[in-house]
N, C-alpha and C positions, 0 to 999 in steps of 0.2 A: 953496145956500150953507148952510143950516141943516143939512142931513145932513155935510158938511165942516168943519163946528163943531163934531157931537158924536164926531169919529174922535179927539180927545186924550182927550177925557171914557175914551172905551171902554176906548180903551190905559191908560190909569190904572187902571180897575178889573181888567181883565183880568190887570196887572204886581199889582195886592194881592190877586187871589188868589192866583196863582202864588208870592209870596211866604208867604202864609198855608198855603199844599197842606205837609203832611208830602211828604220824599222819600225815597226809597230811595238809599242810597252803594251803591255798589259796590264790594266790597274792592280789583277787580283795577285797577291801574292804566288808564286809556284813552284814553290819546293818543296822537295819530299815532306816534310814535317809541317808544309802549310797544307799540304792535298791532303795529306793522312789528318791535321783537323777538321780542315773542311768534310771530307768524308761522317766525321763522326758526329756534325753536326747537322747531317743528310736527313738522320731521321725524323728532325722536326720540322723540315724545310718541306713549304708547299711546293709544289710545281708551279712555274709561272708560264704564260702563253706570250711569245713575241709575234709581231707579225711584221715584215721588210718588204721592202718597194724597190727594186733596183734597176739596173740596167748593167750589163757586159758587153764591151765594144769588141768583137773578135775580128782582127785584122788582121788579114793575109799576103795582102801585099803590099807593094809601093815601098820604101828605105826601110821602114823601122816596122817591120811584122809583129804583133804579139802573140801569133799561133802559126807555130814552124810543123812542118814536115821531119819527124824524126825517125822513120822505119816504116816500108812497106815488102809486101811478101812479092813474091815475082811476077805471081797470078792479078796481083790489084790492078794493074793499068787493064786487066783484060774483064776485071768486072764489073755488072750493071750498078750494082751497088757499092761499090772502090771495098769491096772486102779488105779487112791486110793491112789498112793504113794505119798507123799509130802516127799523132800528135801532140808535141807538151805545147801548152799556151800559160800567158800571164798575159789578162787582160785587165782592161781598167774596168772597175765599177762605178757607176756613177750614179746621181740623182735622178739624172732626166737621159734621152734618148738622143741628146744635140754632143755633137762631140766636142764642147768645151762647157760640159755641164760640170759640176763636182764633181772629184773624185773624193770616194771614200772607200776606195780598197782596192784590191786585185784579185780578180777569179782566177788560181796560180791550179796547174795537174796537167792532166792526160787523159785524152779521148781517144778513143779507137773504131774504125767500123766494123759494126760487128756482127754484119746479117747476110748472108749470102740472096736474100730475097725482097728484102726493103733496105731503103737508107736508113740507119739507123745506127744509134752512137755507143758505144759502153764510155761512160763520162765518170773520171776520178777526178772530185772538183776540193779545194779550200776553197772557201770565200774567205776574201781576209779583208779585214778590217782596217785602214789605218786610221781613219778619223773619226770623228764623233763619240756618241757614249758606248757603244761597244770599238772603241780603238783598240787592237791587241787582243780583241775575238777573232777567234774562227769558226764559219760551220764547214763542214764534210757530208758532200755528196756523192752518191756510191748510186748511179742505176744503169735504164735503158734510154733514149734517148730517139724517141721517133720523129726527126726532125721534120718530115712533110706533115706530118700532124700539128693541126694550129696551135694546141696545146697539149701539152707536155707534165706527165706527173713524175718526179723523182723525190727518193726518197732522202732526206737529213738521215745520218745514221752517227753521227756526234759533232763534237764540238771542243773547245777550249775557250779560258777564259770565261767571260758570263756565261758563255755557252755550253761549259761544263755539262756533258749526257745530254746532250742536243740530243732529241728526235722529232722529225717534223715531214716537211712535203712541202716539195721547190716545185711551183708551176712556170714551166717556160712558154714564151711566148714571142715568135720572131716578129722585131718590129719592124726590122729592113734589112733588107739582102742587097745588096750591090754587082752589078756584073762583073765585077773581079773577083767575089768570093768573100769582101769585106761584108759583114752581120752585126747589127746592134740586137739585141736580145734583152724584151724583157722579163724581169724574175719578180714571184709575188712566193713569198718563202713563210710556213708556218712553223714557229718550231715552241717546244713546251721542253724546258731545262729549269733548271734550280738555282 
């Protein structure tokens, strides 16, 4: 009974953060009857090519983390390559690689390791957008992630907002690792949407 008493408690807090979170708008219209024109106007639409410069600050420790620890298998602490770990992150995206560069978005999902033989990441990424001319975009990155490797290919496999049928190629590139585990990361992201 006491755990069914504190589910209003939760829902309240949960609805005043959600309230309290900045959001991104998104310029393009997005309701059913706006995607279904947009769609029907698909046929005559070129493809267009972007191309993104960014950087993601993934921060592990110190007060305010933005890449926590959320589930590992029993065996991870005993493997070379931390097999097992799952991680959600929301990190800031920024301009430059200084940590009081702009912010224009948040790198928000879940990474996992996923190689019993190398370091290596299965990465569920948004990039979100909140500022600039894509504010209220997102790309979606879906791959592997071989972190010792200086660069990194993954692949865009959609999008929202201008990014509507993102498809592209996010190259990662670490800029600095910290002996706590704290990484700035840069991204040079290809993507052709409509």
């Amino acid at each position: 009974m006491g755990k069914l008493n504190s589910i209003p408690l939760l829902c309240s807090i949960a609805i005043a953060i959600l309230l309290s979170t900045p959001i991104a708008h998104c310029k393009i219209a997005q309701g059913p009857k706006a995607v279904e024109n947009w769609f029907q106007k698909l046929n005559h639409a070129k493809p267009k090519m972007t191309k993104l410069h960014f950087y993601f600050h993934d921060i592990v420790s110190g007060r305010n983390p933005t890449s926590i620890r959320v589930a590992q298998a029993n065996s991870t602490s005993h493997s070379p390559t931390g097999f097992g770990l799952l991680a959600m992150l929301d990190d800031r995206l920024t301009t430059g690689p200084e940590i009081n560069s702009t912010t224009i978005g948040r790198t928000q999902g879940i990474v996992g390791t996923a190689s019993l033989e190398e370091f290596s990441l299965l990465m569920s990424l948004n990039f979100v957008f909140t500022k600039g001319k894509f504010s209220g975009s997102t790309l979606s990155l879906l791959g592997r992630n071989t972190v010792l490797n200086e660069y990194r290919e993954m692949p865009i496999v959609g999008g929202s907002g201008v990014f509507r049928l993102a498809r592209g190629i996010a190259t990662a590139k670490t800029h600095t690792l910290s002996n706590n585990g704290n990484a700035v990361v840069e991204y040079h992201v290809v993507v052709m949407h409509y």
